[in-house]
N, C-alpha and C positions, 0 to 999 in steps of 0.2 A: 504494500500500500504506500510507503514513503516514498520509492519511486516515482508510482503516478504522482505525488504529490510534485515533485522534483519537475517533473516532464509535465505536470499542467503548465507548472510556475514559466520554463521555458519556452511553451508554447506562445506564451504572451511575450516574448521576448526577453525576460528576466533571467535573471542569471543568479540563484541562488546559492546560499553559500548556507554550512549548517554549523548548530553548535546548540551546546546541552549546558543544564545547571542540575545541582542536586536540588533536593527537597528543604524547602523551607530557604534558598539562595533569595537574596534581596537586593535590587538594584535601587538608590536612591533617585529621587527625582534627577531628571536631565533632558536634554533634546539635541536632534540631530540639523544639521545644516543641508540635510537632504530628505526625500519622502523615503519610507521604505514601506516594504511588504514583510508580514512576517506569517507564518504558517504553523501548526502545532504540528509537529510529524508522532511523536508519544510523548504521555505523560498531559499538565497543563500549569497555566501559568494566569496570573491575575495581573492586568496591567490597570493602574490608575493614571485620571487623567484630574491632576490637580487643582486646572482652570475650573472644570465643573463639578467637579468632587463625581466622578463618576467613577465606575470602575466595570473593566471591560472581563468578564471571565472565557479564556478559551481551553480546549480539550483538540483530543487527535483530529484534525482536519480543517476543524476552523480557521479562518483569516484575518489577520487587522492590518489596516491600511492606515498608517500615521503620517501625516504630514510636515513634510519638515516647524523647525520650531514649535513642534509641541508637546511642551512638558508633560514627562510620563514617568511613572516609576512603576515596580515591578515586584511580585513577590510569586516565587515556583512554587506548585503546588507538592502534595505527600509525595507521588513519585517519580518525583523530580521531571524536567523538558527536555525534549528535543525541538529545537525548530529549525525551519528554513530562513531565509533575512535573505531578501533582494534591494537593491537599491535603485531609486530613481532620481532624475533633476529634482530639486526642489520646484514646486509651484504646477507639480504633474498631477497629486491628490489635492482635494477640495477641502476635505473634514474625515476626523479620523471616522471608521468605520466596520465594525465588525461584520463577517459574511461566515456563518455556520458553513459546515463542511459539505453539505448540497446545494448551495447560493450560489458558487462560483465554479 
């Protein structure tokens, strides 16, 4: 299944790259200088989005699409992530966006 995941992602042109956290890994607030895609390949991950006090939960396949500058911080879920992370131009996504793993 991480495959398809991989080969949807470059279908779209993207060029993904992978990388994992254990369980209970915390990424404090930050923001990128570009949009990216991230994907849950196993495991999940809780990202919050500070501006709104929201918080985005994904599991295996789901999607978030972050737009450059926008602050997010992160906390792994019990057994621990894997995801995918592609990169785009900044000012390529609109508003950050979550897509369940049959949406996209």
């Amino acid at each position: 299944m991480a495959e398809g995941f991989a080969r949807r992602l470059r279908d779209e042109g993207l060029d993904p790259g992978s990388w994992s956290n254990g369980s209970g890994d915390r990424y404090g607030a930050h923001e990128h200088g570009y949009d990216k895609v991230i994907v849950v390949e196993r495991g999940s991950i809780r990202f919050g989005l500070p501006a709104t006090a929201e918080s985005i939960d994904l599991a295996e396949g789901d999607r978030l699409e972050l737009p450059a500058v926008t602050s997010h911080d992160a906390v792994v879920g019990g057994l621990g992530v894997t995801c995918l992370e592609a990169h785009l131009p900044s000012g390529t996504l609109e508003r950050p966006q979550r897509r369940g793993a049959g949406e996209w």
